[in-house]
N, C-alpha and C positions, 0 to 999 in steps of 0.2 A: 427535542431540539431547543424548547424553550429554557429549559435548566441550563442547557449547554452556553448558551448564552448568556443569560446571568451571571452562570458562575462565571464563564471569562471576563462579562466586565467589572463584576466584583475584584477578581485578580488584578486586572488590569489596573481598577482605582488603587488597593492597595500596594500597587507597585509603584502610582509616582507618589503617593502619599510619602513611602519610605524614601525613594528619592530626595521629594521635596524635603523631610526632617533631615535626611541625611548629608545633603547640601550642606549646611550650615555650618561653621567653623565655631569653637570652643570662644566664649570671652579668655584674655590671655593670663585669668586667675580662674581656671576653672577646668576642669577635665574633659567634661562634655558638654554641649552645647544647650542651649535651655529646649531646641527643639527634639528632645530623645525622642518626650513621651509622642510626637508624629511620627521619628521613625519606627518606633516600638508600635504602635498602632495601625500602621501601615502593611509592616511586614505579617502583622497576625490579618487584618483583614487579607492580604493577599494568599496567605497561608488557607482561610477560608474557604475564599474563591476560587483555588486552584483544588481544595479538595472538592467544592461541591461541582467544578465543571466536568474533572474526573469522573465522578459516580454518574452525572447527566452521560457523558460516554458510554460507562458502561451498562446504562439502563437500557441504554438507547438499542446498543449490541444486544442486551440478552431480551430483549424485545422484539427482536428480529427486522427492528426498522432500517437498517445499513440496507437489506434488499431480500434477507428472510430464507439465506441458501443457510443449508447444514452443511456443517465438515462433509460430508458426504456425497452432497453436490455437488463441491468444489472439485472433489476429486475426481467425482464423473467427469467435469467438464474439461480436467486436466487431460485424462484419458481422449476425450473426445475431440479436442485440440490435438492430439500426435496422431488421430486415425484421420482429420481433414490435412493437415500437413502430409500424411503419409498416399494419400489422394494426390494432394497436389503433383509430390515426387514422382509418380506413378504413370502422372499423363504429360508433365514436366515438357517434353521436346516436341508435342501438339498444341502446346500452351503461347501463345504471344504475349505479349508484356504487359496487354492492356488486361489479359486476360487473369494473368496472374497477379496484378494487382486487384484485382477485384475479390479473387478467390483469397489472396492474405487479409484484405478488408473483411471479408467475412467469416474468417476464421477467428481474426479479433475481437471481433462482434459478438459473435456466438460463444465465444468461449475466454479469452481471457479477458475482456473488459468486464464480463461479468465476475470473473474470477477477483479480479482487483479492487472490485468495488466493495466482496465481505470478507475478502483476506483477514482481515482481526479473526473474525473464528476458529481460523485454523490455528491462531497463536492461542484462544482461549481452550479449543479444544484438546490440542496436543502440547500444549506448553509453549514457551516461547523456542529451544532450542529446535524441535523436531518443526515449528509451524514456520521457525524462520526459515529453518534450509530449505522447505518446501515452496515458502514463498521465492527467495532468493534463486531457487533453478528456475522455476516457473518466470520471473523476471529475466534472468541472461536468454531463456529462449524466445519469451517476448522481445527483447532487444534484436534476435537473429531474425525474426520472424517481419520487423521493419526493415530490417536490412533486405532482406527479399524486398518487400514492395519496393524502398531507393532502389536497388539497384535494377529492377522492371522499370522503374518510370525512368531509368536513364538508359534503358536499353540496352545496359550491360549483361545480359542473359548467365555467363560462365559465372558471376561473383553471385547472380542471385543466387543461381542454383548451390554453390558453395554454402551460402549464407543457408539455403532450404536446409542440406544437410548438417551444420550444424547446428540449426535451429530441433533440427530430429532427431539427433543425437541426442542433446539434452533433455528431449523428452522423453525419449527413449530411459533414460537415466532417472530421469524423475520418477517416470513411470513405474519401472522397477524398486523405485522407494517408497514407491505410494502405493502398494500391492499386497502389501500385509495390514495397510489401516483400511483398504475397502473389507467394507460390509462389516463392521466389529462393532 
């Protein structure tokens, strides 16, 4: 965390350093301004400190300090997120609204707030195309899955339950894409 820091405000200085050189307007016999060699100094320290915040990131990641889940947990807990959704559906019309807000708080809880908090792995572990899409459906059913809770806390029962399904579709979808990277 400590590098991470650093390096940003190493970036940071060499950012207005360049700024500042670069401010400067040329005397009107002269091509460039006499303060290059700041913005030239500038833009390398910022170059610096945007590589060393980088590497602070990704030590940080392969340290397991972001929260220490593997590709492999994540996936569980994707899994395991469509089987409390698929709960919820299930007792759905015994369910009140206070109730069902609680059960979506705890589905979130449990399973994609933790998900979202080491998502980088999944881009490190599968690359970025296959760990985005993963992320990216995992997001639009998180988005469905707060739509349930609004539409519980306003007592509108038919749009949550709408929202429940396609909050489970999605996962359902996901599911089936993330089914060939469990256990490998």
């Amino acid at each position: 965390m400590k590098r991470e820091r650093t390096g940003f405000a190493i970036y940071a200085i060499g950012i207005v350093l360049a700024i500042v050189g670069a401010a400067k307007l040329p005397a009107p016999d002269h091509q460039w301004p006499d303060s290059w060699p700041m913005f030239a100094g500038g833009a390398l320290v910022a170059a610096l400190g945007l590589m060393w915040w980088r590497s602070g990131v990704k030590a940080e990641a392969k340290q397991g300090q972001l929260g220490g889940r593997s590709a492999q947990e994540l996936l569980s807990l994707l899994v395991q997120s469509r089987d409390m959704g698929q709960a919820i559906e299930a007792e759905f019309e015994e369910l009140d609204s206070q109730t069902i807000r609680a059960r979506i708080d705890a589905l979130l809880d449990a399973t994609l707030l933790p998900f979202v908090e080491d998502r980088q792995v999944l881009v490190e572990t599968y690359g970025m195309r296959q760990g985005a899409d993963i992320i990216l459906k995992a997001s639009a059913a998180e988005r469905n899955f707060n739509r349930v809770w609004s539409a519980a806390a306003d007592d509108h029962l038919p749009e949550s339950r709408t929202s429940l399904q396609s909050a489970l579709a999605t996962m359902e979808e996901l599911v089936a894409a993330i089914r060939p990277l469990m256990n490998t």
